[in-house]
C-alpha positions in Angstrom: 15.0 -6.8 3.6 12.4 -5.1 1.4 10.2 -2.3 2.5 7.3 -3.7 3.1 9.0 -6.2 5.4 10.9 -2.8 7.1 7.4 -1.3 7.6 5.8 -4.3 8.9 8.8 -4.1 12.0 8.7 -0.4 12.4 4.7 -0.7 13.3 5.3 -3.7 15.3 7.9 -1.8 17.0 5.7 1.2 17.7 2.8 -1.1 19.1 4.8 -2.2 21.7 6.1 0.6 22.6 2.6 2.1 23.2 1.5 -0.6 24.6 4.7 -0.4 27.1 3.6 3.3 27.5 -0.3 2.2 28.3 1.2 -0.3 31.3 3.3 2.5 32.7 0.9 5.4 33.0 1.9 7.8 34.7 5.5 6.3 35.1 6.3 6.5 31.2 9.4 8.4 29.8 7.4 9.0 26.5 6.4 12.5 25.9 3.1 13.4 24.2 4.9 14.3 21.0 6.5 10.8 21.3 3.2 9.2 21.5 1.7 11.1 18.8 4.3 10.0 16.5 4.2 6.4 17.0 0.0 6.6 16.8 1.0 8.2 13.7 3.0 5.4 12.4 0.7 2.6 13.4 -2.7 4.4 11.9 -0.6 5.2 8.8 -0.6 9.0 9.1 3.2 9.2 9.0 3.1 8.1 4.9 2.5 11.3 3.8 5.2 13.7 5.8 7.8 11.1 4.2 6.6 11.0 0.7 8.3 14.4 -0.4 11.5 14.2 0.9 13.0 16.2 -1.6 11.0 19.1 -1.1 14.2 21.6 -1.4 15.5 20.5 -4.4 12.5 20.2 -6.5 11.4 23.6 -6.4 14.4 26.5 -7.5 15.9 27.2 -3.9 19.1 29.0 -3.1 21.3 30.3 -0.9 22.8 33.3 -2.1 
């Protein structure tokens, strides 16, 4: 599975979920920061908070 493919499921995946969430209302276990996150993934906004995941080792960081 490539990750286009991967991404394509993901944001199929969150669709429904808000789209689950929309029928329920009021009734719906998602919080608002669970909502906001898969609204993130379908518009796209999520790309950019996983495109530096290395953040920690690319700059000189230590622990002692």
């Amino acid at each position: 599975m490539n990750l286009g493919s991967m991404r394509k499921i993901m944001i199929k995946s969150a669709k429904e979920k808000l789209a689950r969430h929309k029928n329920l209302g009021q009734r719906s276990t998602l919080s608002v920061l669970q909502v906001a996150e898969l609204l993130d993934i379908v518009t796209g906004n999520s790309e950019s908070a996983t495109t530096h995941p290395a953040i920690f080792f690319d700059n000189g960081f230590s622990l002692n």
